[in-house]
DOMAR-374097 format. One record per residue (C-alpha): x, y, z. Coordinates in steps of 0.001 Angstrom, whole numbers, padded with zeros to 6 digits, always signed. Each point is the difference from the previous one (the first is absolute). Layout:
<sites>
XYZ ...
</sites>
This chain:
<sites>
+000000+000000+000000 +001063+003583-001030 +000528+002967+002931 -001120+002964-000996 +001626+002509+002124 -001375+003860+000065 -003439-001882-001173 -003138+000285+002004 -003164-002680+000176 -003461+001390-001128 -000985-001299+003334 +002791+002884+001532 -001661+002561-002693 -003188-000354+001123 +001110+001136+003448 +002003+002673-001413 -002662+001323-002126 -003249-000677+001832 -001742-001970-002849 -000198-003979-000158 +002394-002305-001266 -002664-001620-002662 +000097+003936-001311 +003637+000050-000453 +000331-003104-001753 -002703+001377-002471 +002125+002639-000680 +003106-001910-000488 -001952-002504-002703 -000685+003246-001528 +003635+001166-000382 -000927+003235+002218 +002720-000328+002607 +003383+000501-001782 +002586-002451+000697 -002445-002439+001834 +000890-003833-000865 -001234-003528+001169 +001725-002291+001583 -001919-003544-000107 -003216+000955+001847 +001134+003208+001112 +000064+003579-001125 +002887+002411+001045 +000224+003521-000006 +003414+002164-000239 -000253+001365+003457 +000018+004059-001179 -002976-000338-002023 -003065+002696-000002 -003012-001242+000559 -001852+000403-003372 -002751+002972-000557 -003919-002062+000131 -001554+000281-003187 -002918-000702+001378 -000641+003265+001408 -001241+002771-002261 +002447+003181-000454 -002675+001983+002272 +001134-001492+003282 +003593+001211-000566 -000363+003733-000665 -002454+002713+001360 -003143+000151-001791 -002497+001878+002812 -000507+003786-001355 +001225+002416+003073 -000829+003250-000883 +000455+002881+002830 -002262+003160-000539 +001311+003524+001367 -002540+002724+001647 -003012-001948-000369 -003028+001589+001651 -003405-001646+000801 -002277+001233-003435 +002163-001133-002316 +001226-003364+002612 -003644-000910-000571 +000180-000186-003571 +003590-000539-000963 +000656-003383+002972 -003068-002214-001516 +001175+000663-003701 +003333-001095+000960 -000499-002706+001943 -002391-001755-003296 +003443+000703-001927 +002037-002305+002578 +001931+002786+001659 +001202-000398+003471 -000420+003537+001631 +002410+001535+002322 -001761+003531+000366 +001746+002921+001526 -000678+003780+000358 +000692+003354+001567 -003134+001381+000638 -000551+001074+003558 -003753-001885+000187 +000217-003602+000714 -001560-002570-002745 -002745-001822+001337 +000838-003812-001356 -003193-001199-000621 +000296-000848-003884 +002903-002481+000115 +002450-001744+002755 +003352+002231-001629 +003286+000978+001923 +000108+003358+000569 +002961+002629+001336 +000117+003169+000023 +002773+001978-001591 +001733+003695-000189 +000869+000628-003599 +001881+003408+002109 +003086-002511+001279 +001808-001873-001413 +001062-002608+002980 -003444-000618+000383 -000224-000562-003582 +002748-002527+000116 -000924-001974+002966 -003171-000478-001791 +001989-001539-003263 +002062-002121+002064 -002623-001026+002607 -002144-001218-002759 +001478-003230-001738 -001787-000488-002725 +000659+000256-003676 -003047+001920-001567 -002131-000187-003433 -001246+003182+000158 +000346+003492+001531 -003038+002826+000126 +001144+003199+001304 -002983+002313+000929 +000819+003196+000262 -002524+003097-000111 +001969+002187+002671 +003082+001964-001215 +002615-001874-001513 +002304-001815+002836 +003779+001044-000685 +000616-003417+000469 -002798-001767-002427 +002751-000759-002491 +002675-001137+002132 -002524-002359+001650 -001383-001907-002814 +003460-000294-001631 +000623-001821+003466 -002923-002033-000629 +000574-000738-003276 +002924-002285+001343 -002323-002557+001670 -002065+000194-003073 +000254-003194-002904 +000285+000772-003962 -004210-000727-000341 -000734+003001+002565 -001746+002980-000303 +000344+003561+001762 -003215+002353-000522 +000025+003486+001379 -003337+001420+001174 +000059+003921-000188 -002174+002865+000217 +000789+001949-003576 +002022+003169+000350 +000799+002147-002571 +003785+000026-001124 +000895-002495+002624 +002711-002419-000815 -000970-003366-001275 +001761-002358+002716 -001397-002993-002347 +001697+001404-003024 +003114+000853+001846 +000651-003507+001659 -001166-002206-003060 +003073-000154-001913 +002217-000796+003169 -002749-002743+002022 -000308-002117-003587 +003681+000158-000478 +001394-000895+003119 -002991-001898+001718 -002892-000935-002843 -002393+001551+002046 -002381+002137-001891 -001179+003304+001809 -003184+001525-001383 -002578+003612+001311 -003567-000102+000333 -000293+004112+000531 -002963+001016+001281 -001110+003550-001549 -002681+000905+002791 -001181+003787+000877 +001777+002186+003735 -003193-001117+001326 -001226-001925+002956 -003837-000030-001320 +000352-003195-002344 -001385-003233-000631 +002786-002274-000932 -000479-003479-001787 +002784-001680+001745 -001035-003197-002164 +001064+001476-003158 +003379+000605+001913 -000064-003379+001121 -000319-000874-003690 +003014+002190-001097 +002059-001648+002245 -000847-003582-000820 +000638+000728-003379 +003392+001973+000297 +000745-003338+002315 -001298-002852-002328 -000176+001412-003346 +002930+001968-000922 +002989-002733+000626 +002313+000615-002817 -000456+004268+000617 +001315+002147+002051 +000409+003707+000638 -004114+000652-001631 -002191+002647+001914 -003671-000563+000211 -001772+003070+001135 -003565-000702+001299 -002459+002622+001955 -001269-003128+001657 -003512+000693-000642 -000245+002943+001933 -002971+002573+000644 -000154+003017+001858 -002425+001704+002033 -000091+004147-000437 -000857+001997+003111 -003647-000965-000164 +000882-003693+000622 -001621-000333-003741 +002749-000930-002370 -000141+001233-003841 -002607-000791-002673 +001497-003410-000876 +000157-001304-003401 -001727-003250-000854 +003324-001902+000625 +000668+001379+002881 -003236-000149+001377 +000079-003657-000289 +003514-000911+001062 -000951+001589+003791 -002805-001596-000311 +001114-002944-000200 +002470+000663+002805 -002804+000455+002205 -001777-003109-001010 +003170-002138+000601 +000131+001454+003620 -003332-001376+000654 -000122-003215+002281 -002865-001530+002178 +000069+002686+002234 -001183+003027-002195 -002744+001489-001425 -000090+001189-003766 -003426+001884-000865 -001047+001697-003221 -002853+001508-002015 +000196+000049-003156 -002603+002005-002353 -000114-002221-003153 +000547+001695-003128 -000620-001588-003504 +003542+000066-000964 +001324-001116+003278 +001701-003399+000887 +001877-000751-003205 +002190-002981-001214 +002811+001839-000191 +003437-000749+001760 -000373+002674+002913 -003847-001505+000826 +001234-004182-000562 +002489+000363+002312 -002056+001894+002575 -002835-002150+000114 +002995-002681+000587 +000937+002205+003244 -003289-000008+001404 -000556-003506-000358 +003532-000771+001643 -000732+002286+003149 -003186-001582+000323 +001603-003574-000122 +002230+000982+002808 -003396+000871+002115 +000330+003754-000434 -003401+001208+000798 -001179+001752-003431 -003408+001636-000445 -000493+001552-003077 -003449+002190-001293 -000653+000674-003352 -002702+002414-000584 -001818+000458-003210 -003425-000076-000926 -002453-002307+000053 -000961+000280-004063 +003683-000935-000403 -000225-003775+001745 -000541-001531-003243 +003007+002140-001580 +002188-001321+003229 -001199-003517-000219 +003029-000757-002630 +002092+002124+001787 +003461-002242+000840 +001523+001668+002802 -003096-000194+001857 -000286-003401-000518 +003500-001038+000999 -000528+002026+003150 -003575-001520+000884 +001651-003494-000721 +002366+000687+003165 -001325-001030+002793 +002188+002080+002035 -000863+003302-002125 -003577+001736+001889 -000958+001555-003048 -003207+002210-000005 -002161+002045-002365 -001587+003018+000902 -002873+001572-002205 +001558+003685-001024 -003569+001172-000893 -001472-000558+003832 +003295+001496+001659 -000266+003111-002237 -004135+000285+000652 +000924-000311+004147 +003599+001082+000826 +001445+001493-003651 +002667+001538+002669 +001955-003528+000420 +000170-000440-003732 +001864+003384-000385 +002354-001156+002708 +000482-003131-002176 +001020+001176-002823 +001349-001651-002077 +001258-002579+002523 +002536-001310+002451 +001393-002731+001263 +001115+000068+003533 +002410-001902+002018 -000273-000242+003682 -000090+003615+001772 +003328+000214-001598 -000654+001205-003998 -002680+000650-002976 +000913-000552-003585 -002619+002976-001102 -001081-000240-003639 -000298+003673-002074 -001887+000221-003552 +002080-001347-002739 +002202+002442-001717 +003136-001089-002426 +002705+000565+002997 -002163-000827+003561 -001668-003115+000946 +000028+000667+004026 +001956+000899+003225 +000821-001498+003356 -001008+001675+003569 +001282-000693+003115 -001661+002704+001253 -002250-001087+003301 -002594+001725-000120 -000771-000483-003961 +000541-003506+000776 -002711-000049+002688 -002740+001997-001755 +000503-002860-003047 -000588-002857+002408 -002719+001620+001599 -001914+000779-003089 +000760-003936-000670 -001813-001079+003003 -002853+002001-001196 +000347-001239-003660 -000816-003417+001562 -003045+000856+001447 -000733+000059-003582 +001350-003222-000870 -001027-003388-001009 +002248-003106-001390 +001000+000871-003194 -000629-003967-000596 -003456+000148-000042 -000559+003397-002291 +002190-001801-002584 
</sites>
């Protein structure tokens, strides 16, 4: 019999390598342990060998495939929107911010830590102290520019792989330096990242309604969508409207009349109250775009148990005119939809007062907003009020409107 010395059993391998013998001998058969030979019955091993890589296991369980992504100056309005969206996308959140207020973690179970983009050391502990390598960066910033913004994601960008993306979130400034534009050339170069703006070209006013879902939308995109770009500004005004001094804001065109509408619809959840009157006109309710896709909001707000009562007043000579009349019956279909019809002809003959305080119409959300419609003209199709007391006079002439009423079911 031979001696093999600086030769190893597979029955000493196994030890060594914490897998059974029966394995090793598999892989020796298969010519996957270099220099292993038999000797009779038994396999030997040249004692320095590595143990060979498992093929068995996919690629996935040897490198990082969870999506970190860390999120600078996040604040509660847009938290609400932006976590959520992420989280579908398969991000793991680390959120941290410099505002003073305190966010209250209610959406989603996420690490939070509070950071001074003022020093530096704190800055650094905050690299260091956090081990992970990242997918993604969102820097939030509506405040003044930090003197150390740039200096701080360059940082960043080191823990950062070739697939990630870094998307700035400003407020737009006039003849402010593009930080996305700036740092594109370098981040790609050195790192692969990609670093990309969403600017955000809102009015020096605190009065607005802001669709932080379109923001939310922005972002995604920037994240997701634009992989092989980088250095692009998108400049969005976030769906924004503003209310003038009279808590009123402008005569709204037809688009814009229907985009904060359906912001306000989308708000709605089992807890609120939408009410409207709406004074039927011949040439009202059409198939277009604008009216499709609001009859689809409607129907979604009442699905999530929104509590919707809606009066349409018109005459009672038009009933056969209405019968045909497809938004009413996609509303009286909806089980969760109170729709009523109330006779225009009595209400003018006994209170002709509450039809002039109709209108035209006005749907109203809560006691926090009416969407008030004016007479069709090429440029106007309505405005919003947040005014109180307009808001209460319209819901009080409601409750008298459906004193009036009766199940619009049974008139058509």
């Amino acid at each position: 019999m031979v001696i093999y010395i600086g030769f190893f059993t597979a029955k000493q391998f196994s030890e060594k390598w914490g897998i059974s013998e029966r394995r090793i001998i598999k892989l020796c058969k298969e010519e996957r342990i270099a220099g292993a030979i038999k000797n009779g019955m038994v396999w030997l091993i040249p004692e320095e060998t590595l143990k060979p890589s498992d093929k068995r296991r996919k690629i996935s369980q040897y490198i990082q495939t969870q999506k970190n992504i860390a999120i600078i100056n996040i604040n509660n309005k847009i938290a609400e929107n932006l976590i959520p969206s992420l989280k579908k996308e398969g991000y793991n959140i680390v959120a941290t911010y410099l505002k003073t207020e305190k966010i209250e973690n209610t959406i989603e179970e996420i690490n939070l830590f509070e950071i001074d983009m003022s020093d530096k050391n704190n800055l650094q502990r905050f690299l260091h102290s956090n081990g992970k390598y990242f997918n993604g960066l969102i820097f939030i910033e509506l405040e003044d520019e930090s003197k150390n913004k740039e200096w701080f994601i360059k940082e960043f960008a080191k823990k950062m792989d070739c697939e990630s993306s870094i998307i700035l979130v400003n407020k737009f400034k006039e003849n402010r330096e593009n930080l996305a534009q700036k740092m594109a050339q370098e981040l790609d170069a050195n790192i692969g990242a990609r670093i990309n703006l969403l600017d955000l070209k809102l009015p020096e006013s605190e009065n607005l309604i802001i669709d932080y879902k379109e923001i939310t939308n922005d972002i995604i995109k920037l994240l997701t969508g634009f992989k092989n770009t980088t250095g692009i500004t998108i400049q969005s005004d976030a769906g924004y409207i503003e209310f003038l001094e009279n808590e009123r804001t402008k005569d709204l065109t037809k688009g814009e009349f229907y985009r904060i509408l359906n912001y306000y619809f989308n708000k709605l959840d089992k807890e609120s109250n939408m009410w409207a009157a709406s004074m039927m006109l011949e040439d009202e309710w059409t198939e277009e775009p604008l009216e499709m896709n609001f009859r689809i909001v409607n129907l979604e707000a009442a699905n999530r148990g929104a509590n919707i009562e809606r009066i349409f007043i018109f005459s009672k000579d038009k009933i056969k005119e209405f019968k045909e009349n497809k938004t009413l019956k996609i509303y009286m279909q909806n089980s969760n939809i109170n729709t009523l019809f109330v006779d225009y002809d009595e209400v003018l003959k006994k209170e002709p007062e509450l039809l002039k305080l109709v209108g035209n119409g006005w749907d109203g959300f809560n006691e926090e907003a009416i969407a008030v419609d004016i007479p069709d003209d090429e440029n106007s199709r309505g405005y919003i009020s947040s005014n109180k007391d307009e808001i209460q006079k319209a819901y009080e002439t409601f409750k008298k409107l459906k004193k009036y009423s009766k199940d619009l079911r049974e008139i058509l």
